[in-house]
N, C-alpha and C positions, 0 to 999 in steps of 0.2 A: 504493500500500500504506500511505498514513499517513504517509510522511515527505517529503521533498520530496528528487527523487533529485540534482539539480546541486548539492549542498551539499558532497554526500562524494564522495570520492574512491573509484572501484567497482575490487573485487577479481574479476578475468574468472572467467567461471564456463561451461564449454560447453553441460550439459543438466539442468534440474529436472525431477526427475521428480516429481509431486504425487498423495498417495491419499490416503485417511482410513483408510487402513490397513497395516500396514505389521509384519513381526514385531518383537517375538514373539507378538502378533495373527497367527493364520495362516488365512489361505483361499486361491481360486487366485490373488487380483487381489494380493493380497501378497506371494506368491510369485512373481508376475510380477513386481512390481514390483522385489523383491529382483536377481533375476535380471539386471532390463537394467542396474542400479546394479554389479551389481558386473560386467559385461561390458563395459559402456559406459565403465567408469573403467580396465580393463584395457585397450581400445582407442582409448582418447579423452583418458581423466584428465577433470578440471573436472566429476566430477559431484555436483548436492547431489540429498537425498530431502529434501521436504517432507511433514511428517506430524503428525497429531494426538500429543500426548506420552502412552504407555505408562508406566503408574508400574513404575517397576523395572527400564525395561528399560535395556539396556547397549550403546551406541553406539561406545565409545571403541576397540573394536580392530577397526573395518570401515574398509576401502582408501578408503572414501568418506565424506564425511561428512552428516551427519542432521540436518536442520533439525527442530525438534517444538516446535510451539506449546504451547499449555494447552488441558486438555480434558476432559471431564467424561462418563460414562458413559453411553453407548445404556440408554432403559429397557427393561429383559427380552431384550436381547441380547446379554448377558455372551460374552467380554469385548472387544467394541466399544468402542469411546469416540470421542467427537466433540469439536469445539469452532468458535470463530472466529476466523482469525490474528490478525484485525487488533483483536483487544482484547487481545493479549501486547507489551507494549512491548519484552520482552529480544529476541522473536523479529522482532518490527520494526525492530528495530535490527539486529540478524544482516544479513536481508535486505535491507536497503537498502542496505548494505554488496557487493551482487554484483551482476555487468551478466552476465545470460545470452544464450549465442546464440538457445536455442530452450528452452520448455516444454511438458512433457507432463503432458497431466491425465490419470487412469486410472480419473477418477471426476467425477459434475455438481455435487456439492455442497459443502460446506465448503473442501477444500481444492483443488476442483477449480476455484472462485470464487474461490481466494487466485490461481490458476493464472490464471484471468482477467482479473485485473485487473494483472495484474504483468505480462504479455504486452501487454496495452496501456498500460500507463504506460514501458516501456523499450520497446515500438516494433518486438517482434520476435515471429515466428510461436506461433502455442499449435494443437498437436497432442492430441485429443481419441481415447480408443480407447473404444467401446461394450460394455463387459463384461458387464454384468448383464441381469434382465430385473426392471428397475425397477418396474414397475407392479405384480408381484403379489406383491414384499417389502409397499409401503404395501397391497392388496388386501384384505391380512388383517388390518390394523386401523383404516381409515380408511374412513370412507362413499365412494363413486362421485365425487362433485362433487369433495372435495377430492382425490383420487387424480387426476383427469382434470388438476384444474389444475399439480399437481408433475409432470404427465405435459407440460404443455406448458413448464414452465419447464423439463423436461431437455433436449425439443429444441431450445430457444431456447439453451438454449448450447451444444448441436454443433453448431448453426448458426453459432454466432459463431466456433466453432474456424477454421482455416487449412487444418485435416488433420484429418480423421475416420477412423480404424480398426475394421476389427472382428476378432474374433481366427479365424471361419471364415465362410466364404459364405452358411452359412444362417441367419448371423444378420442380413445385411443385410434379410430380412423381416420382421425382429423390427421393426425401426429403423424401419423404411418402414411399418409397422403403426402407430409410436407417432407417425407423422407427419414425419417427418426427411422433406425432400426435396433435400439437394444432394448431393455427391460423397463416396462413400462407398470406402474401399478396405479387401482382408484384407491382415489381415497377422498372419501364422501367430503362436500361444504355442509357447513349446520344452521342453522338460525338462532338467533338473540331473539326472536319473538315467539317461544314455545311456552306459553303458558294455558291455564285452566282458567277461561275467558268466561264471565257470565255475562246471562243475557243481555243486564242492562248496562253491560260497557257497547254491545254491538247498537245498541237503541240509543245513547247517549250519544256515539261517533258521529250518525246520522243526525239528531237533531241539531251537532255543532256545528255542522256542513249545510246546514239548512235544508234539508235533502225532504221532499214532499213524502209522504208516504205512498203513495202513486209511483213513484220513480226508482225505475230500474237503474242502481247505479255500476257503471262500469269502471273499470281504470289501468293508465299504463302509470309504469315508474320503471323510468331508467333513461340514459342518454338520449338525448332527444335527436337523431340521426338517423336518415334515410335506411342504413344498412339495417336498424331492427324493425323497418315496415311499417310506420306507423302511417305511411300511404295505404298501406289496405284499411284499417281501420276506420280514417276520416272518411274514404271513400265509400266503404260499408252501411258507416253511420247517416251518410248522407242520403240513402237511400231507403229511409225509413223517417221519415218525418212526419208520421203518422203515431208514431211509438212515443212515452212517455217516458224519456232517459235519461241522465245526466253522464258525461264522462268525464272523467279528472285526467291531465297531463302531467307525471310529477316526473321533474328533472330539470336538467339544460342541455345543449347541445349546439352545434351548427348549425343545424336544421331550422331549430326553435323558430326562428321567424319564419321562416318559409313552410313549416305546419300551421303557423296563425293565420297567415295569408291564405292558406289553404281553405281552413276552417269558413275562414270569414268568407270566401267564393262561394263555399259550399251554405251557404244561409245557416251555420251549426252555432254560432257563437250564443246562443241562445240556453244553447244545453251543455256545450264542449267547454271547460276553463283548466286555463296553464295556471297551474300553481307554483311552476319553476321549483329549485332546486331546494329538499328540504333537508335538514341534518340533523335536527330532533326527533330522535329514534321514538319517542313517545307522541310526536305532533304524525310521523309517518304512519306508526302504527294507527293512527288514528282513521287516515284513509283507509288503510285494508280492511279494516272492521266493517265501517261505512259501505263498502264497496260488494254484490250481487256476485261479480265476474272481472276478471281480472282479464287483459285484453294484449299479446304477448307473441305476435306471433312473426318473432323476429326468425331470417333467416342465419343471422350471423353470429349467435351465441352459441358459444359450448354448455354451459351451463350454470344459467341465471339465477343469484339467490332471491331474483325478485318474486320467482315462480314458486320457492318453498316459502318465504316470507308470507305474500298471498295466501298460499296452502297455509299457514299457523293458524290465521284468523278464519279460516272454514270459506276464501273467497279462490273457486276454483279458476284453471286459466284455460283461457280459448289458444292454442298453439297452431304452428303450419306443419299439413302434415308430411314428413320426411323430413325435418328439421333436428340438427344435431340433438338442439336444446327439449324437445316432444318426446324424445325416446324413453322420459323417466314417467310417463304420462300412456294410460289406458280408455281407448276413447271411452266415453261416459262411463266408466267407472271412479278416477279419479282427475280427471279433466276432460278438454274436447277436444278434436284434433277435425280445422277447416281445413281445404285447399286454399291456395295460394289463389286464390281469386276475388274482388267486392263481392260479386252475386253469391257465391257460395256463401261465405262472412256475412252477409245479409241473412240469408235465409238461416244458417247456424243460429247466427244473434236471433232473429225472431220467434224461430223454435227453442229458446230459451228462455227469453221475454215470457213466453205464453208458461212457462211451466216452470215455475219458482222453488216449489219443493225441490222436482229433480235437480236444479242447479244446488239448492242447498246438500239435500243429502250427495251429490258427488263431492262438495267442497271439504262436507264433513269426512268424507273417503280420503280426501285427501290430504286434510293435517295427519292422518293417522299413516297412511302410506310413505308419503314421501319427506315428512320433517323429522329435523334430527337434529338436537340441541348440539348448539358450539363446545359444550362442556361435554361431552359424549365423542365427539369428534374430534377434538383435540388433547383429550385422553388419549384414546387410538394412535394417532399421532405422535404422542412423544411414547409412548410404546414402541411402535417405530422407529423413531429415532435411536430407544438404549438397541433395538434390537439391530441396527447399522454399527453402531457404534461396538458392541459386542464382538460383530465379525471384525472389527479394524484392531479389537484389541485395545481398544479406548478408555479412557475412563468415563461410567455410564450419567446418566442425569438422575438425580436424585430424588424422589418426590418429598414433599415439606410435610 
């Protein structure tokens, strides 16, 4: 990392967890990330997060502590931010200062390279989990050739990893698509919103939203960008203007204007509102409660925690069907599975409208199916980890 480690005297440290993103940046890999930091230090202690530095954000009262380099904004993906550790001398100085057991990267690139190289300069395993579907963020602004080659530099370093994850089964196709060929394992995401929910939190969420009793309410959350579809959706909804619905927009995105504008064409603004980007896990949960049917049928995720989040609060999700992200989904048993078409999505959505029980009891199928608390999951996890560490002949993580 820049400094030469036998100089200084190192402060033990159990697990680095490394993203380029990290709240109050919120998506799912962030909220992953969040998740195993504060589990992992509930059951372990010695955890740091490495991260790009968020101007503003506020570190000082998490059970863990935040490594955050210097870093400078994604252009036209507000509010991303990047940078390179090893040109912040305060944050080279932090880190040379820690001897970890085990590192985790949650990403291939900047800070998943600091993850890199600091797993092999102290000698100890780097665990790699496959989140995204890399190629068709650059797809959309980079010609073919240079996409191909960031496509081989991302398998060249899950090949370098120890430990490859992915967070469900169907996306070892993805992986094996971009050319990865060694040992790959899943290993489940969980949710922060697993709880024994009575009725009148779900009756309370609805009257704070103003929500008619009449109104079928739907909702998307998550980046507001073309590649997760939110063109079938407006387009769906606007074919039913005879129906009594409300829809929520929760996030940001590139897009975002260019869904409003949409909206507003389509005569929806009546029923359709952006709520823009939320970070109060208790103001969000709030929507899912609120929410009939949860509205998802993005072509470009692996596997969205927005989908189990949804499933906690009993709100089932409409998905496309052959979509990476649908495969953890059974049509009407514990969600829906449309074609990738408005008319179809119209008529799906209608035949749902009309039959409210069957939308509930599938929803209720499906907090039970496919949710799985972060503390359950990142258990597993660092089981995982002593059991890497074991074959390397390491010394193990300790639980408190």
């Amino acid at each position: 990392m820049g400094i030469p480690s036998f100089t200084l005297k190192k402060e033990e440290a159990n697990v680095g967890l490394f993203n380029d993103c990290f709240p109050p940046v919120m998506d799912g890999v962030a909220v992953c990330v969040e998740n195993y930091a504060k589990w992992m230090q509930k059951m372990a202690g010695g955890v740091k997060v490495i991260t790009p530095n968020v101007p503003g954000a506020d570190y000082g009262k998490l059970d863990y502590q935040v490594l955050d380099y210097f870093s400078i904004p994604v252009p036209k993906r507000h509010p991303y931010v990047t940078g390179i550790a090893e040109i912040d001398p305060m944050f080279l100085a932090r880190i040379a200062k820690l001897r970890f057991k085990i590192v985790h990267a949650h990403c291939p690139f900047a800070t998943g390279m600091a993850a890199q190289r600091l797993a092999k300069l102290q000698g100890i395993p780097l665990v790699a989990t496959f989140h995204s579907k890399y190629r068709d963020d650059f797809a959309r602004v980079l010609p073919k050739p240079i996409v191909d080659g960031i496509i081989r530099y991302i398998i060249d370093f899950y090949e370098s990893a120890d430990l490859v994850w992915v967070p469900q089964e169907s996306v070892i196709d993805v992986i094996r698509e971009y050319g990865y060929k060694g040992n790959v394992e899943v290993m489940d995401n969980g949710s922060d919103l697993v709880a024994d929910y009575p009725e009148k939190y779900f009756v309370d969420a609805r009257n704070a939203l103003g929500i008619k009793p009449e109104e079928f309410v739907m909702l998307f959350v998550g980046q507001h960008i073309w590649e997760k579809n939110p063109r079938l959706v407006i387009e769906a909804l606007a074919r039913m203007p005879d129906v009594p619905f409300r829809m929520f927009f929760v996030g940001t995105g590139y897009a975002a204007e260019e869904m409003k504008q949409l909206v507003t064409e389509k005569g929806l603004d009546s029923k359709v509102t952006f709520v823009g980007m939320l970070t109060d896990r208790d103001e969000i949960t709030r929507y899912y409660a609120a929410s009939d049917l949860f509205l998802f049928p993005s072509l470009y995720d692996n596997a969205p925690l927005v989908v189990r989040e949804a499933a906690a609060l009993h709100s089932p999700s409409v998905m496309a069907e052959g979509s990476t992200a649908a495969t953890i989904l059974t049509d009407n048993v514990n969600g829906f599975l449309v074609p990738n078409d408005p008319e179809a999505m119209e008529a799906k959505l209608r035949e749902l409208v009309a039959d409210p029980e069957r939308v509930h009891r599938v929803g209720v199928q499906a907090s039970k199916s496919i949710v799985r608390s972060w503390e359950d999951c990142v258990g597993e996890a660092l089981d995982r980890y002593n059991m890497l560490l074991r074959i390397r002949n390491l010394p193990t993580i300790e639980r408190i």
